[in-house]
C-alpha positions, -999 to 999 in steps of 0.1 A, spaced: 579 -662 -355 603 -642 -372 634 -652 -396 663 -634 -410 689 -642 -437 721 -662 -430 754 -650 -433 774 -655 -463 794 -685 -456 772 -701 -430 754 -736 -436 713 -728 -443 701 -731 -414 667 -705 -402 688 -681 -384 669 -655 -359 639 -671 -355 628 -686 -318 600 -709 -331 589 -726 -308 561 -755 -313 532 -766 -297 537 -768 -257 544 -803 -247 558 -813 -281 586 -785 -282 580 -773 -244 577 -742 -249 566 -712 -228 531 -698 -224 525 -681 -255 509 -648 -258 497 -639 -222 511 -606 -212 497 -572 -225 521 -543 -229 510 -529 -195 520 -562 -183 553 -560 -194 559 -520 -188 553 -536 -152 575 -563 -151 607 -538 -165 599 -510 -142 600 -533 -115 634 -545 -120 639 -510 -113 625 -512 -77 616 -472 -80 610 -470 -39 644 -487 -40 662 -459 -64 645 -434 -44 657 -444 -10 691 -463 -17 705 -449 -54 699 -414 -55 710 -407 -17 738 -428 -20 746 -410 -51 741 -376 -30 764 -389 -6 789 -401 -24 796 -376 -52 788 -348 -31 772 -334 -64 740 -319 -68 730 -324 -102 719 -358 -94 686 -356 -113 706 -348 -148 717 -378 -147 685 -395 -151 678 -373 -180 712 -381 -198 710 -419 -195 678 -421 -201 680 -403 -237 711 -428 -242 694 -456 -234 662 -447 -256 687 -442 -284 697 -479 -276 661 -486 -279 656 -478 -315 677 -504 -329 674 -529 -299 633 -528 -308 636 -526 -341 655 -559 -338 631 -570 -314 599 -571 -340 620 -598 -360 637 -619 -334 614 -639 -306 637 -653 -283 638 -658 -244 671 -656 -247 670 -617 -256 707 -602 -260 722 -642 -266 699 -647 -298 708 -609 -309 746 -607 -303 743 -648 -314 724 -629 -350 747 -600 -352 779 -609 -345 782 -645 -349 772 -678 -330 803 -676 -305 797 -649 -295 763 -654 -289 774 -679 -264 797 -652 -249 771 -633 -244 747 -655 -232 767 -666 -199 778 -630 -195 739 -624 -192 735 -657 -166 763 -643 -144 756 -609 -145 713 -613 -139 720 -639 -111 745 -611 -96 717 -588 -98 688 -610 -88 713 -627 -53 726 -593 -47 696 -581 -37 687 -607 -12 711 -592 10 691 -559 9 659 -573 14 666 -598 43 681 -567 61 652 -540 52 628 -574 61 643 -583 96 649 -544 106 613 -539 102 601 -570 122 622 -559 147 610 -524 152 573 -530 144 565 -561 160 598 -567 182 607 -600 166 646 -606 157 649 -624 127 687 -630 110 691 -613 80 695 -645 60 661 -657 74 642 -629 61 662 -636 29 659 -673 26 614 -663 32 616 -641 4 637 -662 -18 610 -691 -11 579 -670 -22 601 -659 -55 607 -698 -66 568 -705 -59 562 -674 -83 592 -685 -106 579 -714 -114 541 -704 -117 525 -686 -148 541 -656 -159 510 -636 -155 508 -647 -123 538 -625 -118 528 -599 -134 498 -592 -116 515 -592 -80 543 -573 -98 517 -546 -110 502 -540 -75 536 -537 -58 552 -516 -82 515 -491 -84 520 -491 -46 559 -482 -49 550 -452 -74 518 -435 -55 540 -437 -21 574 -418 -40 547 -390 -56 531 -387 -18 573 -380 -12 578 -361 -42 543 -337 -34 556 -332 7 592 -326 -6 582 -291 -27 553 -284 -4 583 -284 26 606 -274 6 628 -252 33 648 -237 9 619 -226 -14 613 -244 -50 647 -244 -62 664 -252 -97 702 -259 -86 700 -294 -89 689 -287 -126 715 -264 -135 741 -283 -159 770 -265 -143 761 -290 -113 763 -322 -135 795 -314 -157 820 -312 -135 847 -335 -115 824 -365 -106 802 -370 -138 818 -408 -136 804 -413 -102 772 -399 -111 767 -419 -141 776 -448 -124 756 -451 -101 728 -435 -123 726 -463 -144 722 -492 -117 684 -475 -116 677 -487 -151 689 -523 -149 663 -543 -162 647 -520 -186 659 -543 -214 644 -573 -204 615 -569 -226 628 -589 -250 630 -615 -228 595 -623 -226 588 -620 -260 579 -653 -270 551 -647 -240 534 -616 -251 508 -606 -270 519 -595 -306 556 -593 -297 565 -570 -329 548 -545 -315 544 -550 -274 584 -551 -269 596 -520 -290 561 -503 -268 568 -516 -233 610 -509 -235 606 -468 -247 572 -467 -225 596 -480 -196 627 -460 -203 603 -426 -204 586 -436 -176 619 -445 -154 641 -416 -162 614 -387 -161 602 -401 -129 637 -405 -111 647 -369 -127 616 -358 -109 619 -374 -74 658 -368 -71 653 -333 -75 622 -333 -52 638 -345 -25 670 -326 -28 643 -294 -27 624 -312 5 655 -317 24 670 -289 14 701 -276 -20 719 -264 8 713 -297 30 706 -328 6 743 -340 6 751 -338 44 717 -352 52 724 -380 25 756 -390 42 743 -389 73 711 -411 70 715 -432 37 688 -450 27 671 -443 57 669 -405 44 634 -408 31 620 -424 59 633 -398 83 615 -373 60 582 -389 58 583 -393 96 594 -357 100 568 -344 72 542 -371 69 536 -390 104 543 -427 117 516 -442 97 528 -433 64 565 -438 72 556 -473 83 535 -477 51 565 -464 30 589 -489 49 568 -520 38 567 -509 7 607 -506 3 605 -543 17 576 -551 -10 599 -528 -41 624 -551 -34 606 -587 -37 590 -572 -72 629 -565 -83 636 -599 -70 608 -614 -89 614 -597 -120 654 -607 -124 647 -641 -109 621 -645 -139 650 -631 -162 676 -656 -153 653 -682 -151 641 -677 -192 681 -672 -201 688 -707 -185 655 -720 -200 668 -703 -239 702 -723 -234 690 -756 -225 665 -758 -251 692 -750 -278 713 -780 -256 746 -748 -253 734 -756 -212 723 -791 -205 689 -802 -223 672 -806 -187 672 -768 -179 645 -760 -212 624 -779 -190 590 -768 -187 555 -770 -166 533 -790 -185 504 -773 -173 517 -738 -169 548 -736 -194 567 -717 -169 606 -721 -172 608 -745 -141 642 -763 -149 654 -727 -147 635 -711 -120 645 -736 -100 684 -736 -105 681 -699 -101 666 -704 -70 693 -734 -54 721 -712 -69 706 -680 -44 701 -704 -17 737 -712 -21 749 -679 -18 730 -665 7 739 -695 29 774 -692 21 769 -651 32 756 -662 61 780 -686 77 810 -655 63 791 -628 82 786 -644 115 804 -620 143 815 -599 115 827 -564 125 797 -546 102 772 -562 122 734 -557 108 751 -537 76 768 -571 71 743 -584 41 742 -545 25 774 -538 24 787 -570 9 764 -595 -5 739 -565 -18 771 -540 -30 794 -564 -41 768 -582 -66 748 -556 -73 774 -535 -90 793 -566 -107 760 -575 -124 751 -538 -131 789 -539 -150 783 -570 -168 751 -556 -180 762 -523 -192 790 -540 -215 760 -564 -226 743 -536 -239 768 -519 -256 780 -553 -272 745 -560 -283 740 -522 -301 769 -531 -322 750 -569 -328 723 -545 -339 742 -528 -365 757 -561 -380 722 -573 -381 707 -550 -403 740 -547 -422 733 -577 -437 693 -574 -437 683 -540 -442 650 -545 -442 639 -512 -455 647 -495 -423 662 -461 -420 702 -455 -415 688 -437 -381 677 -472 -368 700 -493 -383 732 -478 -378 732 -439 -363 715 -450 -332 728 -480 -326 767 -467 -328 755 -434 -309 746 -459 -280 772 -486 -284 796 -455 -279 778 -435 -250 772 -470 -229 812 -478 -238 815 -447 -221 795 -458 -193 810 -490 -187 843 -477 -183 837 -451 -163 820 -479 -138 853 -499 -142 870 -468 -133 848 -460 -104 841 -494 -90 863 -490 -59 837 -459 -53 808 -484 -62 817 -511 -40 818 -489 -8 857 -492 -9 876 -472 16 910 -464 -13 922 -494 -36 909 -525 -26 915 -560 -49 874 -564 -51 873 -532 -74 897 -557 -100 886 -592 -91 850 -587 -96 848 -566 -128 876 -597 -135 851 -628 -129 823 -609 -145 842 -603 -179 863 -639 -172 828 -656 -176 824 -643 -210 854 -652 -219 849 -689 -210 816 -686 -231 835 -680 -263 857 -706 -254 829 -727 -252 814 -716 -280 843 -727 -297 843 -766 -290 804 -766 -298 814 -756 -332 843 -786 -332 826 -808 -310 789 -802 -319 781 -786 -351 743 -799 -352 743 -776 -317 761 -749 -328 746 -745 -363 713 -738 -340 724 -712 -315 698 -685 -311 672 -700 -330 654 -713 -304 655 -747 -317 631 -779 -308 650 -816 -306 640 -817 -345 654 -782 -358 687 -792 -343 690 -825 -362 676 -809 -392 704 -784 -390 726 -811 -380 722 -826 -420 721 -794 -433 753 -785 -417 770 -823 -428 756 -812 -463 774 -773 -463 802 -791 -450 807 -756 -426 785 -742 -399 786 -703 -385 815 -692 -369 
């Protein structure tokens, strides 16, 4: 457990700290059973690299038209390591499931904690249902060509979404061993990719796509935008942290070992493939095949069997994503109800497994809900297959990509108010320089998405989903604060507890201590 000071003016009440007591008596999670590697594994593969490779960085080809695709990687990923320093930092004194909610809830005050935290809920279960569409489409296109069974879209999704809740509400480790094959799989089958695209390489080994003079020019926004979709999920570290071994150390490791690893490694396959297909050729050939780029190539370059090996593998990269935002949402519902700012029922645990059922499970029925409701709106729809991708997958993919981007930027200046008021002996580097570096470069980011949506979202000129989405995502944090606001007139003894990670005991403790202050944090 960790602790840090309460503000000036607040009632004294342990602020900071997600104690949690002995499973069954507090219900807590399963405490210390994921190594580093573990959880390198289980950020990466909210990345879904196959999935970056085959959707992100030839849609980003297509769209922009730009070749300097693979800079991107490089400039987002030094942003977000930047982020990093005070986001860990932070980390190795606050244990909390509830990640950016118990930071902003530390930094910036308990309202906006709760702002924060259903920005998160909206914005992960965007991310996580999003990519059902994806996957029930990638799923039934491959049954259908392999082994001539058709199988709707939202059959294929509603399979996959039943093998997530059975992992959901299983032992995290559990998880993270399937998680750790898949994504090992993903990464040896983009190098294969990576090695045929310079050994082909029609063009000859090329360094255009590296040259900044490709990057810094009319279309950075685009670039950028869809650049940083690859690293969603890269933060969730944090959110397992009351499950790892030694979380002062293992979260500050796993988040920069995950950032290097994903933004060296994209850099390095964007620009592969633009030097296998071809400088001259990558964009045209990008527009002209999408996702299905890669495929072509490998079946062009590497024969049938490892093309249909690749293909099961994009279906695999995208259950491991699913898994590993579906575990995310699942421990943000499971941080809310055990501090009672969500009803009490969702900090439910296993008894036997301490995994975060309560939430896993409402994750799970909200998916079911959607996917359903996608369904019965796509039937004899004018897209036809495409239906699921270029709605259900697009629409929520990039919302929750939006809301996530602001989070972060909202939580690097939580980072600066926390050490403002608890030094700690750290250096001005990690508790302010970085910190306002990022919360300015990801401000940056997020409004050039805001700008850029329409592009994002597959929009054909101005279309009402570019304002109404970005609308409900940012609406929803709005209504947080709002909430936050009668917890503090309607329940002090609750709100004098947000982001502590309070048991049923700690929040009538705080409840006296609160009647005795006669004021609770604002």
């Amino acid at each position: 457990m960790s602790t840090s000071t309460t503000p000036p003016g607040d009632a004294t009440v342990p602020v900071g700290t997600a104690a949690i007591g002995r499973p069954g008596a507090s219900g807590g999670l399963d405490r210390r059973t994921l190594t580093v590697p573990s959880l390198v594994f289980l950020i990466i593969a909210a990345s879904a690299p196959l999935t970056v490779l085959a959707g992100g960085v030839t849609s980003t080809y297509a769209v922009t038209g730009l070749l300097g695709v693979p800079l991107a990687y490089v400039l987002l990923g030094a942003l977000l390591a930047l982020f990093a320093v005070g986001y860990g930092a932070m980390s190795a004194r606050i244990t909390n499931a509830g990640a950016f909610y118990a930071y902003v809830a530390d930094g910036l005050g308990a309202r906006q904690g709760i702002g924060a935290s259903w920005l998160a809920l909206i914005s992960y279960n965007a991310m996580q249902i999003g990519l059902y569409g994806i996957f029930g489409f990638a799923l039934s296109s491959f049954l259908e060509a392999r082994l001539g069974l058709a199988v709707p879209w939202w059959a294929a999704a509603l399979a996959g979404l039943a093998l997530v809740g059975v992992l959901g509400v299983s032992r995290v480790d559990l998880s993270a061993k399937v998680i750790a094959v898949l994504v090992a799989l993903e990464f040896l089958v983009v190098i294969v990719v990576d090695i045929l695209s310079l050994a082909v390489a029609p063009e000859g080994i090329s360094t255009q796509p590296l040259m900044p003079s490709e990057f810094f020019t009319h279309g950075i926004g685009a670039v950028l935008a869809f650049g940083i979709a690859a690293f969603m999920g890269f933060e969730s570290g944090a959110i397992y942290s009351e499950e790892v071994k030694d979380p002062a150390r293992s979260v500050p490791r796993a988040t920069y070992t995950a950032v290097a690893i994903i933004s060296v490694f994209y850099a390095v396959s964007a620009w592969a493939l633009a030097v296998g297909v071809g400088p001259g050729r990558i964009v045209a050939a990008s527009r002209e095949n999408g996702p299905d780029l890669v495929f072509v190539f490998l079946a062009q370059h590497g024969g049938t069997l490892l093309t249909d090996i690749a293909q099961v593998l994009f279906v695999t990269s995208l259950l491991a994503a699913l898994i590993a935002f579906h575990n995310a949402v699942a421990r943000y519902f499971f941080s809310l109800g055990r501090e009672s700012v969500l009803p009490r029922w969702l900090g439910a645990v296993g008894r036997r497994n301490h995994a975060p059922v309560a939430g896993s499970l409402t994750q799970s029925g909200l998916a079911v809900l959607l996917v359903t409701g996608f369904a019965v709106a796509g039937r004899n729809s004018e897209l036809g297959p495409l239906f699921p991708v270029l709605t259900l997958f697009t629409w929520l993919t990039n919302a929750g990509a939006f809301g996530l981007i602001f989070l972060l930027a909202v939580t690097s200046a939580a980072v600066i108010g926390h050490f403002r008021r608890d030094p700690g002996g750290y250096s001005a580097w990690v508790r302010w320089i970085a910190p306002a570096v990022s919360a300015a470069g990801l401000g940056a980011v997020f409004v050039l998405i805001l700008v850029n949506f329409d592009v994002l979202i597959g929009a054909e000129g101005p279309s009402p989903l570019a304002v109404v989405m970005p609308a409900i995502i940012l609406a929803t944090g709005v209504v947080g604060l709002v909430w936050g606001e009668h917890l503090r007139r309607r329940r002090p003894h609750v709100f004098a507890r947000i982001g502590t990670g309070g048991n049923v005991e700690d929040v009538a403790a705080a409840a006296s201590s609160v009647a005795g202050a006669g004021d609770v944090r604002r």
